[in-house]
N, C-alpha and C positions, 0 to 999 in steps of 0.2 A: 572402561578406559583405565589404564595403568598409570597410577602416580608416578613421581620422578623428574629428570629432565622435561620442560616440555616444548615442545614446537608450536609456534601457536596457528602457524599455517596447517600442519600435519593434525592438531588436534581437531581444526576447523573443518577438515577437509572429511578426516573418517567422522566425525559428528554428523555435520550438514547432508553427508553420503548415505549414513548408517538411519540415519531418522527422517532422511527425507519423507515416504510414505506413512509414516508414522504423523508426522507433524500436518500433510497436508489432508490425510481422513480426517485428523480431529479436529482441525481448521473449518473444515466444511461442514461436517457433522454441526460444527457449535451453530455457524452460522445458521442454518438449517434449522435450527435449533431457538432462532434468538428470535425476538422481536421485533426487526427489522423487515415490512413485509419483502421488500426487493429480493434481499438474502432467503428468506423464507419460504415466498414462493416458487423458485427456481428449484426444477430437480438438482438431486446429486449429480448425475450425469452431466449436466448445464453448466454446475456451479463446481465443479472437481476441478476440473481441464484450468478454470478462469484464478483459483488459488495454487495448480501445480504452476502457472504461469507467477503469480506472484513470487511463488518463494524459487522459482529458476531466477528471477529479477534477484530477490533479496542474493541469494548463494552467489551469485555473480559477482554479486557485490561484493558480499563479506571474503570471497575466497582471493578477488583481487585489493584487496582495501580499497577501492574506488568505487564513489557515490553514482559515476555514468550508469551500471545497469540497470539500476534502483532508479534512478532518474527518471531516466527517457521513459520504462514502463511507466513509471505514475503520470507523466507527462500527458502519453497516448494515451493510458485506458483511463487516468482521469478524467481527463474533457471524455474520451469515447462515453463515461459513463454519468458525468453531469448533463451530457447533452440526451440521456436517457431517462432523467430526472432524477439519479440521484441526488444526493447532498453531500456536503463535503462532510458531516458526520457521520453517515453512514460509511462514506469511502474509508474513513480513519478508523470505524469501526472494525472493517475487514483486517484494515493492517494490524491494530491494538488484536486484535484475536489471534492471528497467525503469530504476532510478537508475544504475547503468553504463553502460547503452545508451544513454542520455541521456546520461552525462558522454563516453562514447568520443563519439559524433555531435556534439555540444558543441564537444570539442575542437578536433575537426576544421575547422569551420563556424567556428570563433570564432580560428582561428588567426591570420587578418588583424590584426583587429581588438584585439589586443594588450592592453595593461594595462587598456584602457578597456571589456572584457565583464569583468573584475571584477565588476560590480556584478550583473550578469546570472549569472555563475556562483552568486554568494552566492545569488540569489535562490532558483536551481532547488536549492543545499541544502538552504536551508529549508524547503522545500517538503519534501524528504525526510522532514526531523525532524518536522514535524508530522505527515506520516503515521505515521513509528515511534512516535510518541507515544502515539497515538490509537490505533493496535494492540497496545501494550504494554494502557492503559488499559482497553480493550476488555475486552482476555484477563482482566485482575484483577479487572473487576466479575464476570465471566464466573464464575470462580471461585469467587469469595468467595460468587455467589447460588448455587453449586452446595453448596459447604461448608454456607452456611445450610440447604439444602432437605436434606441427609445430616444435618446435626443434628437438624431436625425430624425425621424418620424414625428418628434414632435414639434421640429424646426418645419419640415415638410407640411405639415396639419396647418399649422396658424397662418404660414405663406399663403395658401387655399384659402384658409378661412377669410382673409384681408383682401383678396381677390373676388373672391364670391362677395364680400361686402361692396365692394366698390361699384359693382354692377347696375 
């Protein structure tokens, strides 16, 4: 990438373009790679498709400056994938990996062009935060409708139990 003027749409655009595949093999790789059994166990094959999905979310985002794309995916495949038992730190860990791999290729690709991918860094952060957001949020409605449906059941339970006493 050429120092100089810079566009911070036109730098984002051949960046997020040119490294796409780059960012999303070693996204997956790491995962595959990590600790994590969920991430772990899954083929590459499995787990490609589910991070080129993310970072189409993330690029959507960053290319429009609007948090919507980034959103709604963490939204759906959140819950899709708490209600599949992960955790919400596992979920952050996928995004925190793809967001390093993005920052290391970043760097790299944006070395040229000096003070002036500023604006193009901030952008791919925020991008970040609004998906932590949106997966934090996720996980607490998540929650709070489970807590609710355990108090109904255990509003359900005692009414029985008070009934069968009475007998």
């Amino acid at each position: 990438m050429a120092s100089g003027n810079v566009n911070t749409d036109d730098l984002l655009g051949s960046f997020l373009g040119e490294s796409e595949e780059r960012i999303i093999n070693e996204t997956t790789r790491r995962l595959r790679e990590s600790d994590s059994e969920h991430y772990r166990d899954l083929e590459t094959i499995d787990l490609r498709p589910r991070m080129a999905a993310l970072y189409g979310a993330f690029k959507g985002s960053v290319l429009a400056n609007d948090p919507t794309a980034v959103r709604e995916f963490m939204a759906e495949v959140g819950l899709k994938r708490l209600r599949q038992g992960y955790d919400l730190g596992e979920l952050q860990f996928a995004v925190n990996t793809m967001d390093a791999v993005i920052w290391e290729t970043a760097r790299e690709e944006f070395a040229e062009v000096g003070a002036g991918a500023f604006e193009a860094l901030n952008r791919l952060s925020d991008v970040v935060g609004w998906a932590k957001d949106r997966l934090a949020l996720v996980c607490l409605d998540e929650t709070l409708a489970t807590e609710a449906k355990l108090r109904r059941l255990d509003d359900i339970f005692n009414e029985y139990l008070e009934k069968r006493s009475e007998v």
